[in-house]
MIKETI-603763 format. One line per field, with one value per atom (N, C-alpha, C): residue number from 1; x, y, z. Coordinates in steps of 0.1 Angstrom, whole numbers. Example, Ala and Ser with C-alpha at 12.3 -4.5 7.8 and 13.67 -1.06 7.14 Angstrom:
MIKETI-603763
n [1 | 1 | 1 | 2 | 2 | 2] $
x [132 | 123 | 132 | 128 | 137 | 129] $
y [-57 | -45 | -33 | -22 | -11 | 0] $
z [78 | 78 | 78 | 71 | 71 | 79] $
END
This chain:
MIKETI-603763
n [1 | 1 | 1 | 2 | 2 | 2 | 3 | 3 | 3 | 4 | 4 | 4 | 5 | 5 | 5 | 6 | 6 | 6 | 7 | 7 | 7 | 8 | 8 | 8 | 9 | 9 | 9 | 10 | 10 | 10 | 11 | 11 | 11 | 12 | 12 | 12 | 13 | 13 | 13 | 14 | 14 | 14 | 15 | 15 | 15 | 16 | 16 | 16 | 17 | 17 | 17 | 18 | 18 | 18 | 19 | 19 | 19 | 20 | 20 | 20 | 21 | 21 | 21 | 22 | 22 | 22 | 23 | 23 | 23 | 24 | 24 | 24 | 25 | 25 | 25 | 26 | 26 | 26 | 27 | 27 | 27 | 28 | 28 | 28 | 29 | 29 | 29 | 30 | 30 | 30 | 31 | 31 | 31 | 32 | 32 | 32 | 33 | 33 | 33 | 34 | 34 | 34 | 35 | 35 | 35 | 36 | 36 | 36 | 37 | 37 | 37 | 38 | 38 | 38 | 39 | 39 | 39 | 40 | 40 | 40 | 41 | 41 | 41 | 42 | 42 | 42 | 43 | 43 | 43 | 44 | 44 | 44 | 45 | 45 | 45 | 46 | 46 | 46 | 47 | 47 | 47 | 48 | 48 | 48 | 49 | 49 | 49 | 50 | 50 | 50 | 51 | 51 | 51 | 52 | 52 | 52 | 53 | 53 | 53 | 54 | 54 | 54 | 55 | 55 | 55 | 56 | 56 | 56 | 57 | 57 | 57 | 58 | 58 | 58 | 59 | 59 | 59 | 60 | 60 | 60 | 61 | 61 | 61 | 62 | 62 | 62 | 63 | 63 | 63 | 64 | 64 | 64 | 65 | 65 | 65 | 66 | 66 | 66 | 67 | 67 | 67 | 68 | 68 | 68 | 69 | 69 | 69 | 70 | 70 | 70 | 71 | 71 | 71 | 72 | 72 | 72 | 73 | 73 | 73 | 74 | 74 | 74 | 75 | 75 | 75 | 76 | 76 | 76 | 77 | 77 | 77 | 78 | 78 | 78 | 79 | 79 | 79 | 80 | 80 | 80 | 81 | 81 | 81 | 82 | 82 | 82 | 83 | 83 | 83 | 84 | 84 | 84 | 85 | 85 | 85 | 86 | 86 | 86 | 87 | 87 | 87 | 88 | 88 | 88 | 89 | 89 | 89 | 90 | 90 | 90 | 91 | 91 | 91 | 92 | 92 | 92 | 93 | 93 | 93 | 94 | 94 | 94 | 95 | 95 | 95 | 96 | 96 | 96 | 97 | 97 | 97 | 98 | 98 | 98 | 99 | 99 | 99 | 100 | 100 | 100 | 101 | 101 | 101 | 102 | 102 | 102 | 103 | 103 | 103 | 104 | 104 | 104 | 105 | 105 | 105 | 106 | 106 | 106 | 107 | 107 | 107 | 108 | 108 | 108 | 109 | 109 | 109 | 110 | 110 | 110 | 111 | 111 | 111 | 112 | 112 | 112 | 113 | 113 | 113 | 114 | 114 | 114 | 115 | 115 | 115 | 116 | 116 | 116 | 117 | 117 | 117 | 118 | 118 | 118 | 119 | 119 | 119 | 120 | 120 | 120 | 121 | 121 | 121 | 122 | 122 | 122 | 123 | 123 | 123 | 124 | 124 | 124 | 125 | 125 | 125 | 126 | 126 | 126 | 127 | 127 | 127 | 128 | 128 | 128 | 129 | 129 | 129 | 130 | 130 | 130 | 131 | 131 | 131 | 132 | 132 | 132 | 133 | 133 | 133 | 134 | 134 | 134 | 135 | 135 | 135 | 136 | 136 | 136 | 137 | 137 | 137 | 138 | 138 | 138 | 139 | 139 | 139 | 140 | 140 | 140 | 141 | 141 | 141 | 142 | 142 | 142 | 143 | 143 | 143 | 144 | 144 | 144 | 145 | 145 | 145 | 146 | 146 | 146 | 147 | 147 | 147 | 148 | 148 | 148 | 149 | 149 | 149 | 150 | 150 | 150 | 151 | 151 | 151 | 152 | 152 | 152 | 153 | 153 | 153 | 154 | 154 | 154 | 155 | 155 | 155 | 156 | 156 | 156 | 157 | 157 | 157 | 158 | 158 | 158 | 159 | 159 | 159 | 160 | 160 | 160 | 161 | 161 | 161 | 162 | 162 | 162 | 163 | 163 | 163 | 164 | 164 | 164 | 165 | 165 | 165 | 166 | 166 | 166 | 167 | 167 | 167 | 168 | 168 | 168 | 169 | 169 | 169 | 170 | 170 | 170 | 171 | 171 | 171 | 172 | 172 | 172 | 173 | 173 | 173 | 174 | 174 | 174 | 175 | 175 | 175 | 176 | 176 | 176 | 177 | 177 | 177 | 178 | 178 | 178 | 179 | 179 | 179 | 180 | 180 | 180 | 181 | 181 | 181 | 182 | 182 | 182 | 183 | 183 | 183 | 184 | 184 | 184 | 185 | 185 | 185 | 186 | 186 | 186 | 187 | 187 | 187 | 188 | 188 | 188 | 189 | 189 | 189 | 190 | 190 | 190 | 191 | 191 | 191 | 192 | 192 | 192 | 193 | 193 | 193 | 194 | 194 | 194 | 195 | 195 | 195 | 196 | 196 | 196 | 197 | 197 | 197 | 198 | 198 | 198 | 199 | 199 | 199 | 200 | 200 | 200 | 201 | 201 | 201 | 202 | 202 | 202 | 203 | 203 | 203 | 204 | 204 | 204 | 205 | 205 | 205 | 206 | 206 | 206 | 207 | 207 | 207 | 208 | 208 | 208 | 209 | 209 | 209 | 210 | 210 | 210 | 211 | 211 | 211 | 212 | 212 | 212 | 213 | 213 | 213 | 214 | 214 | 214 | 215 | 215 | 215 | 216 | 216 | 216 | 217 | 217 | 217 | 218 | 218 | 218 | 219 | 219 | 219 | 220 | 220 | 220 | 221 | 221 | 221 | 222 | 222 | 222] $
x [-554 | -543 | -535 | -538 | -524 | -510 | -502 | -492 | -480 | -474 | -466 | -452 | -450 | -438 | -432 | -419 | -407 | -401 | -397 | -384 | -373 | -368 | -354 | -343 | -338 | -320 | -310 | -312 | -300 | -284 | -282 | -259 | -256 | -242 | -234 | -228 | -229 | -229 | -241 | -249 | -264 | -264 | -261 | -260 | -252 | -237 | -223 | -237 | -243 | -250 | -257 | -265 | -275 | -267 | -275 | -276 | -271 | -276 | -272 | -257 | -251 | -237 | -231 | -231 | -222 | -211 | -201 | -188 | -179 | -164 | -157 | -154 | -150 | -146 | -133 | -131 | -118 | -103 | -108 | -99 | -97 | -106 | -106 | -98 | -103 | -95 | -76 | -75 | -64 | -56 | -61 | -57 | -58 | -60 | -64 | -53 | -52 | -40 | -28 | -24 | -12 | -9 | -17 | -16 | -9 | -16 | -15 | -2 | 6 | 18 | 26 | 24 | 35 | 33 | 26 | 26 | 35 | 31 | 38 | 55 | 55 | 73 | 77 | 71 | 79 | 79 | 66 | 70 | 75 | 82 | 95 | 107 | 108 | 118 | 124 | 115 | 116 | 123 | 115 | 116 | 133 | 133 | 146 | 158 | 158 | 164 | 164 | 155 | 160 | 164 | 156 | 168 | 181 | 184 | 198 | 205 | 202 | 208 | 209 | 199 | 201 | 208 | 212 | 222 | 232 | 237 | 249 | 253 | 239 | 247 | 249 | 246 | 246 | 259 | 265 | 278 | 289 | 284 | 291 | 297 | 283 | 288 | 296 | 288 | 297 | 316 | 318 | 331 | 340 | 336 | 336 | 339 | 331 | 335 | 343 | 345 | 359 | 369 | 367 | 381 | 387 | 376 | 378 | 386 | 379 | 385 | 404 | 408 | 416 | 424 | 420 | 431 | 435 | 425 | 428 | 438 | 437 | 446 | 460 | 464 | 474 | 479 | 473 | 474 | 482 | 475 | 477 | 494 | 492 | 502 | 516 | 516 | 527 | 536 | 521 | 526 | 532 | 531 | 532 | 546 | 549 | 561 | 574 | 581 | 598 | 601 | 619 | 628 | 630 | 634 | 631 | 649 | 648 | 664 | 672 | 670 | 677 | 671 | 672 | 664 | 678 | 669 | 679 | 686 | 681 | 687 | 694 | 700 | 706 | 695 | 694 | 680 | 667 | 669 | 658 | 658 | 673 | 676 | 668 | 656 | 651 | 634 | 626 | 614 | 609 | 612 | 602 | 608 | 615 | 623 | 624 | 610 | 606 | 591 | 599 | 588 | 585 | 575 | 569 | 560 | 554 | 544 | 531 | 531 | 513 | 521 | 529 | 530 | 542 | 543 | 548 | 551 | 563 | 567 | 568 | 567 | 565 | 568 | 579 | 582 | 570 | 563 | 549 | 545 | 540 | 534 | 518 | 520 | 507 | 493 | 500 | 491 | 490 | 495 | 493 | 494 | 506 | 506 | 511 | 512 | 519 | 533 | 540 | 555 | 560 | 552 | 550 | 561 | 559 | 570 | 564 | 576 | 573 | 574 | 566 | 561 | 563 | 568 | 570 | 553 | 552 | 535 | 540 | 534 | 531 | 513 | 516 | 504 | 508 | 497 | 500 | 488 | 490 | 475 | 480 | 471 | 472 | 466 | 467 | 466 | 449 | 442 | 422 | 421 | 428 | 421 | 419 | 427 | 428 | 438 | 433 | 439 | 444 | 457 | 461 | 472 | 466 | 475 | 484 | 494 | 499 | 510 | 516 | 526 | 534 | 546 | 559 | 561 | 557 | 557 | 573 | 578 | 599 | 602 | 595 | 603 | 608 | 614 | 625 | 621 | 611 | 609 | 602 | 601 | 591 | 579 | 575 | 556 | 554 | 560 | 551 | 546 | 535 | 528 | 521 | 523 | 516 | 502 | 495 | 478 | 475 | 468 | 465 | 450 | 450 | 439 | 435 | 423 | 418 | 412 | 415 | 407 | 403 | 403 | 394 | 394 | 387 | 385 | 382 | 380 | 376 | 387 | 400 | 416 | 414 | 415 | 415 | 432 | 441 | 457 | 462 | 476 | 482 | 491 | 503 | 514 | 511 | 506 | 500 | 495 | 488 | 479 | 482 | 496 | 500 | 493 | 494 | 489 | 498 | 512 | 522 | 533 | 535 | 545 | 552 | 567 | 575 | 580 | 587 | 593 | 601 | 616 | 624 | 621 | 632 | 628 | 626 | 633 | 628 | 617 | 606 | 597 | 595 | 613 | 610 | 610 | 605 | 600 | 609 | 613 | 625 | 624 | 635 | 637 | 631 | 629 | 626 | 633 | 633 | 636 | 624 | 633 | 623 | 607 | 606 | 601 | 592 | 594 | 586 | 586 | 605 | 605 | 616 | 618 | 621 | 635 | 640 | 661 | 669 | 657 | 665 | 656 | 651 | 641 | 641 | 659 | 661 | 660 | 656 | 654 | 638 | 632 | 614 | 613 | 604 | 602 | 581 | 581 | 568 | 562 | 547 | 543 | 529 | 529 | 514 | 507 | 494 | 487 | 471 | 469 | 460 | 455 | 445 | 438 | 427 | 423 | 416 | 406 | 392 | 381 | 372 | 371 | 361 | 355 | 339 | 335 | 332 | 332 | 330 | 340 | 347 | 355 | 346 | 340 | 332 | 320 | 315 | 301 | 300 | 296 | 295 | 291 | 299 | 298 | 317 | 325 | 335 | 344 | 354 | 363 | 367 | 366 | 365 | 379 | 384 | 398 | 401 | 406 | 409 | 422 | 425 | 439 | 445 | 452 | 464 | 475 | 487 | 499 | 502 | 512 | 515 | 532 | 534 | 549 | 552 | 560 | 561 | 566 | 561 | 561 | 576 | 582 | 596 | 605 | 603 | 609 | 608 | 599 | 590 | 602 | 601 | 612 | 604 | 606 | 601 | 609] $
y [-2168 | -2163 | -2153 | -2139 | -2129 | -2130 | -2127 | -2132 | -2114 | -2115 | -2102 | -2104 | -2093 | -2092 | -2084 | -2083 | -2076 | -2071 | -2059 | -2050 | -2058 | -2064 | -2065 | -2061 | -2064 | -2055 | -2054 | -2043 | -2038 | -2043 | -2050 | -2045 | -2038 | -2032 | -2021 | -2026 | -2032 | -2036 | -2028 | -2031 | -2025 | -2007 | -2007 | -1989 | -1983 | -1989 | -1983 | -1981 | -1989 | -1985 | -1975 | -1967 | -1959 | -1943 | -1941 | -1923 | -1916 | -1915 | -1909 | -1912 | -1923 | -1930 | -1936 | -1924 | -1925 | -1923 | -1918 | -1912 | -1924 | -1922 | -1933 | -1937 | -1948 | -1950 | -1950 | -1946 | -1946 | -1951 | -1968 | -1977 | -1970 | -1968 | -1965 | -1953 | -1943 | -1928 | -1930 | -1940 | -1939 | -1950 | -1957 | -1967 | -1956 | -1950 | -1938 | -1926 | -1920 | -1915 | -1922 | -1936 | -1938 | -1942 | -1941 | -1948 | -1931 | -1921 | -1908 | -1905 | -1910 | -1905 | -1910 | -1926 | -1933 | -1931 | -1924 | -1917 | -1907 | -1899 | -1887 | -1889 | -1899 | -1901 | -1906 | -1913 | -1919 | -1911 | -1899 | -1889 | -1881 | -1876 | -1868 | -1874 | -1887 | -1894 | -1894 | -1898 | -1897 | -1884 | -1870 | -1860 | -1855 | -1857 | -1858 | -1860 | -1873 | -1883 | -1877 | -1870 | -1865 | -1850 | -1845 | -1833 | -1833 | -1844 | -1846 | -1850 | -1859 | -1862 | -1849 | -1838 | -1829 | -1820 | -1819 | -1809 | -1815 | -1827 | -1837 | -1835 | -1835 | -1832 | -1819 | -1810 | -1798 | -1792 | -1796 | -1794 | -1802 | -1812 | -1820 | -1810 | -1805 | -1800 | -1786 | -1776 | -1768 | -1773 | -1781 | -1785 | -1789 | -1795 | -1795 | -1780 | -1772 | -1764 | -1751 | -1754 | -1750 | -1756 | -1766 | -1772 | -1772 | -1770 | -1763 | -1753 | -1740 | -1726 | -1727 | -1735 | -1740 | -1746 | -1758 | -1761 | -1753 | -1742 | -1733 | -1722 | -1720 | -1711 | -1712 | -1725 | -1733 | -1731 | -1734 | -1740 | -1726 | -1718 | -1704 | -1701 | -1703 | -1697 | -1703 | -1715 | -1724 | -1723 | -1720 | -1714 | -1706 | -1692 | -1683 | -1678 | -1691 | -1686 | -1684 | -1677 | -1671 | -1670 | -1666 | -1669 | -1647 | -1647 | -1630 | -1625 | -1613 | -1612 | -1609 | -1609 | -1611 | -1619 | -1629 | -1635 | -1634 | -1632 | -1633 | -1644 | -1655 | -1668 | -1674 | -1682 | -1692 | -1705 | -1710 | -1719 | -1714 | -1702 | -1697 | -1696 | -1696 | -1692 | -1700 | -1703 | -1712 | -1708 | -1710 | -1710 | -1715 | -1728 | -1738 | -1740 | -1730 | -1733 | -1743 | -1748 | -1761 | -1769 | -1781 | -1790 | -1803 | -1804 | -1812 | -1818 | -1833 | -1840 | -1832 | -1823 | -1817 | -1801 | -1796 | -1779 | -1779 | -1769 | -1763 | -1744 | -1741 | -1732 | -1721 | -1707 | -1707 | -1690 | -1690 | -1671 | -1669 | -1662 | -1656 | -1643 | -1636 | -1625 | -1625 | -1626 | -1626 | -1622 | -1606 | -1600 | -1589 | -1594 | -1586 | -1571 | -1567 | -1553 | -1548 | -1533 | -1531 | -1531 | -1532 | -1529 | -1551 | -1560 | -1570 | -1576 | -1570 | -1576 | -1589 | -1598 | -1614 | -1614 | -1628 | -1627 | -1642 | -1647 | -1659 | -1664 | -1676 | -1681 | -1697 | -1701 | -1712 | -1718 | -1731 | -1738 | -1751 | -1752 | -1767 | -1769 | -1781 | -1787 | -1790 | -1781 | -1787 | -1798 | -1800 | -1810 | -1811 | -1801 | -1802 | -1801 | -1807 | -1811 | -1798 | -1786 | -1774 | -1768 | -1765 | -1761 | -1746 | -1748 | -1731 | -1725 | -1712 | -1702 | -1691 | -1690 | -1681 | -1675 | -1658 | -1648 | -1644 | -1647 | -1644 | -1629 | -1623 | -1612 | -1607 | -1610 | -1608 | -1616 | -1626 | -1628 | -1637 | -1642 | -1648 | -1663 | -1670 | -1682 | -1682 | -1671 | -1667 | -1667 | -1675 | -1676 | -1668 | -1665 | -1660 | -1646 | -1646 | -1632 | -1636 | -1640 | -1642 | -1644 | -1640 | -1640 | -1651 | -1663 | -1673 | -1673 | -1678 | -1681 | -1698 | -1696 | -1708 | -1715 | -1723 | -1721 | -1738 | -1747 | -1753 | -1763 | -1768 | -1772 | -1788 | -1793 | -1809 | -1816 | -1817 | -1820 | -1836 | -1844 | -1854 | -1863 | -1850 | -1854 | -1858 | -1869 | -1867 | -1875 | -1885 | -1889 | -1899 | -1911 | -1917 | -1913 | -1906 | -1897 | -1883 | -1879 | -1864 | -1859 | -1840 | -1838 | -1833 | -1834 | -1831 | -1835 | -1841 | -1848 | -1839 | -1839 | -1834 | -1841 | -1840 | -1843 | -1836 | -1840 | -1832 | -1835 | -1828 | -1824 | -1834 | -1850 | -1861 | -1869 | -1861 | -1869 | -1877 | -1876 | -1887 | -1884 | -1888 | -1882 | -1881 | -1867 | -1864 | -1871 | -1879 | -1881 | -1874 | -1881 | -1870 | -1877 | -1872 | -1873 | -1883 | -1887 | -1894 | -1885 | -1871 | -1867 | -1862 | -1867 | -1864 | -1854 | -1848 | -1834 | -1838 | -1830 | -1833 | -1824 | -1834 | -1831 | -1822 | -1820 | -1815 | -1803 | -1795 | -1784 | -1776 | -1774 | -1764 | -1775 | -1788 | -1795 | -1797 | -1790 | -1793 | -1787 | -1794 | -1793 | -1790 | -1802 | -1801 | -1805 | -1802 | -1804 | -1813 | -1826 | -1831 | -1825 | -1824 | -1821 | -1832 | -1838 | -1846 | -1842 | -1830 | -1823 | -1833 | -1838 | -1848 | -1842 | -1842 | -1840 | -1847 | -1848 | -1856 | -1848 | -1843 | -1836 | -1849 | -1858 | -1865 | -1884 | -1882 | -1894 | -1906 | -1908 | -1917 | -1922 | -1917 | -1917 | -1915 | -1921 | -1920 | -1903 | -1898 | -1904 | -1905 | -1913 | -1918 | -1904 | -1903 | -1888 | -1884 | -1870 | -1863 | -1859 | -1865 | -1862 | -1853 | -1841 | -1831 | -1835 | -1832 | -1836 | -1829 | -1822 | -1817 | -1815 | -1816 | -1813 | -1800 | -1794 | -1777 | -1774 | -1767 | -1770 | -1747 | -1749 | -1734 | -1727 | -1716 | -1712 | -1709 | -1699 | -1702 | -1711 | -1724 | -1734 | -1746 | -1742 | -1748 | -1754 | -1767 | -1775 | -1773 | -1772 | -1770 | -1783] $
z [415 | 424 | 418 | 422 | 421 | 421 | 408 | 410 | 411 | 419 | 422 | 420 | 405 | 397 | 408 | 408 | 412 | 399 | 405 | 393 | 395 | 379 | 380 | 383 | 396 | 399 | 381 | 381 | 370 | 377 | 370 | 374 | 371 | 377 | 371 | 356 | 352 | 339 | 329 | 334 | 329 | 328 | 342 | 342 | 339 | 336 | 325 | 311 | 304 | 292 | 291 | 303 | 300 | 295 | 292 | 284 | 298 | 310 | 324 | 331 | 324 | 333 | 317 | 306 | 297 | 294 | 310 | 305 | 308 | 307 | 310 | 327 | 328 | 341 | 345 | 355 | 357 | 356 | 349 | 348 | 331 | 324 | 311 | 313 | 317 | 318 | 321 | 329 | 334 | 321 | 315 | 301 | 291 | 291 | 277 | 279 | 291 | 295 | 296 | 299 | 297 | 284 | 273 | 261 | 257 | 256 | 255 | 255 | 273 | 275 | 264 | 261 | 254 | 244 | 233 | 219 | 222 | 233 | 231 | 234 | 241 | 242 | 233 | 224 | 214 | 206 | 201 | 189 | 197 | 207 | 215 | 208 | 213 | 212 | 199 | 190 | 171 | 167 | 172 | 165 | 172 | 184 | 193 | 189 | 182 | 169 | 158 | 150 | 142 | 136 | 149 | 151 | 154 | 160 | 163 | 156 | 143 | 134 | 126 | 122 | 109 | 117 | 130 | 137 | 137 | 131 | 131 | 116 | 104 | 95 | 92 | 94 | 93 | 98 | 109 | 117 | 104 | 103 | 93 | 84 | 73 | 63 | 64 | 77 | 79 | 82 | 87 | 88 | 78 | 66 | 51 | 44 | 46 | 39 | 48 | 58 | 65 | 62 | 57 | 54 | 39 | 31 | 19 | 19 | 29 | 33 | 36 | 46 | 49 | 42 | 30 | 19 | 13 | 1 | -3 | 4 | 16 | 24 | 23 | 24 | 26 | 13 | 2 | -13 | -17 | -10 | -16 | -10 | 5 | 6 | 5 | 2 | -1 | -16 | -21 | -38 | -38 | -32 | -31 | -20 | -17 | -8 | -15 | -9 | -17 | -8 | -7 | 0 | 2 | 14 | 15 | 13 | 9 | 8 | 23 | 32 | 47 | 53 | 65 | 75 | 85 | 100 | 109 | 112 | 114 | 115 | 106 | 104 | 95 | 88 | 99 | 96 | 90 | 90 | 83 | 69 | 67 | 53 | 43 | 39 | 29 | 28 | 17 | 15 | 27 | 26 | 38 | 49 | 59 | 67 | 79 | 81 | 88 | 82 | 82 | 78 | 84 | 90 | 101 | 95 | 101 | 94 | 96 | 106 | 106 | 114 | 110 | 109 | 97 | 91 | 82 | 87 | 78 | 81 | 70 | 63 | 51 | 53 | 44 | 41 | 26 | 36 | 24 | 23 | 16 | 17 | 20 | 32 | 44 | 39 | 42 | 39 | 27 | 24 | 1 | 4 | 15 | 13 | -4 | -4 | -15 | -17 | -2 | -7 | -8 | -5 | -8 | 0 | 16 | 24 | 28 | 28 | 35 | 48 | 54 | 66 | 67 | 77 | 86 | 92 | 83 | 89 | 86 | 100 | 101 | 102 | 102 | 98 | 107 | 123 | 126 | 133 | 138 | 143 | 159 | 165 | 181 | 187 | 206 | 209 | 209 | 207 | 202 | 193 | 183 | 170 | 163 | 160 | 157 | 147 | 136 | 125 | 128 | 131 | 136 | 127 | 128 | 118 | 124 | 124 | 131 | 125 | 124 | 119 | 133 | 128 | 138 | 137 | 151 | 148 | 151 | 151 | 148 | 140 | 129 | 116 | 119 | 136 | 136 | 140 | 141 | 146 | 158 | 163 | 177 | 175 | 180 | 184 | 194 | 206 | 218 | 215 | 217 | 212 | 198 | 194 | 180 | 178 | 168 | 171 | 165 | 170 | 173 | 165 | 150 | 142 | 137 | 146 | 141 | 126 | 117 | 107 | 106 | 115 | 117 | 131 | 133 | 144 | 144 | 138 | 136 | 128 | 134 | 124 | 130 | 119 | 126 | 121 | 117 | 115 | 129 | 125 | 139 | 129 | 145 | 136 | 129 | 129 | 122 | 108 | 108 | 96 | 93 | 87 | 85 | 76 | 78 | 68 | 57 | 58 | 52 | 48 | 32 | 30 | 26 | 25 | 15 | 4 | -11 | -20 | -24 | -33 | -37 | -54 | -58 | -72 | -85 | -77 | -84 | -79 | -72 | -67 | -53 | -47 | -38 | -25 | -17 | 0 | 2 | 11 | 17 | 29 | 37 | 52 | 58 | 71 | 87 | 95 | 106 | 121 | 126 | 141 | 145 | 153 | 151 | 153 | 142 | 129 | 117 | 112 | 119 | 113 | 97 | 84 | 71 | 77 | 71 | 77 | 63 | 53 | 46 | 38 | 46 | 39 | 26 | 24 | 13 | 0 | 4 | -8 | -10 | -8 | -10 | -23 | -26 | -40 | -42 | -38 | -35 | -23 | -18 | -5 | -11 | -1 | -1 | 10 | 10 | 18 | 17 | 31 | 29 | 43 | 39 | 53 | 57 | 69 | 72 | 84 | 82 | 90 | 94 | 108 | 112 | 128 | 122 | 142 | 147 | 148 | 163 | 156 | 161 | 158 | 163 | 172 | 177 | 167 | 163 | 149 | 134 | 128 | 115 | 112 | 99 | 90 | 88 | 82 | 81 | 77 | 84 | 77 | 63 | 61 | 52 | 46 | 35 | 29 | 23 | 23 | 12 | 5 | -4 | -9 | -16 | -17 | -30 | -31 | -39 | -42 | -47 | -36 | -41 | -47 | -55 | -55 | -54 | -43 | -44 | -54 | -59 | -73 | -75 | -67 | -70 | -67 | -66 | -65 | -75 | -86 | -88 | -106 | -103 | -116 | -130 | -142 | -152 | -161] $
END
């Protein structure tokens, strides 16, 4: 008796293996692509991160060495301050004619002309965290008009945290007002300065102290 084979039905199982229906399927393609996307967002996300940190410290250190720029400024010009032989005011009459816990006031020679005339410059910190420099252009205690220089921008002084003490000639902190202004200017002897930076108060890294004691040269006790 003849016996009659039949071809075995292949499954789709069977025919995913052959050489002719080698490529992927679409459940594959579409698992292979979302694996793809989520590499690529997390190395976005990574490099995102740390570009954002080396642009954080980078701002950092630029701000540091503005504030270098800035103590020395100060250092300089505080040393360097004298008393001029006329001032229009009365209250003017002294080296340091106002002294405030975060502005200071200072008869200096500005700008190192030759005939070595003094110039009325202050030094204070505004309400954006702004190290400002400014020359009275009448000598006399007038700001308005005066050219407005910034020399730093990340002040992280206020009343709590001044950047300006005063002392008299035995060391000891002169009084202020209740507004932290020093009640008795023509007795300054020496000035603290404890310039304080920080660009983002919210985030590490912890604020930046500058510090030094200036005593102005012609005032200066021996």
């Amino acid at each position: 008796m003849a016996v009659t084979t039949y071809p075995r039905r292949r499954s789709p199982l069977d025919r995913r293996g052959t050489s002719s229906d080698g490529g992927f399927t679409l459940i594959e393609a579409l698992i292979v692509t979302m694996l793809v996307v989520v590499v690529m967002a997390a190395t976005f996300t990574v490099w995102s991160r740390l570009e954002s940190t080396y642009s954080f410290f980078q701002d950092d250190v630029d701000a540091q060495e503005q504030a270098r720029y800035a103590l020395g400024e100060m250092i300089e010009y505080i040393r360097t301050a004298r008393l001029p032989e006329s001032v229009p005011y009365e209250y003017l009459d002294t080296v340091i004619p106002r002294a405030e816990q975060n502005e200071i006031w200072i008869w200096t020679d500005a700008d190192r002309d030759p005939d070595h005339d003094l110039e009325l410059v202050r030094f204070f910190v505004n309400d954006q965290r702004q190290l400002i420099r400014q020359e009275s252009l009448t000598a006399d205690g007038d700001w308005n008009g005066a050219a407005v220089r910034i020399i730093n921008s990340n002040i992280d002084n206020n009343s709590s945290k001044p950047m300006f003490l005063y002392y008299d000639a035995n060391g000891a902190l002169l009084p202020t007002d209740a507004n932290g202004r020093t009640l008795e200017p023509p007795n300054i002897r020496e000035v603290a300065i404890d310039l304080r930076v920080d660009i983002d108060p919210s985030r590490s890294p912890v604020v930046h102290e500058l510090q030094s004691v200036v005593q102005p040269r012609n005032l200066r006790q021996y």
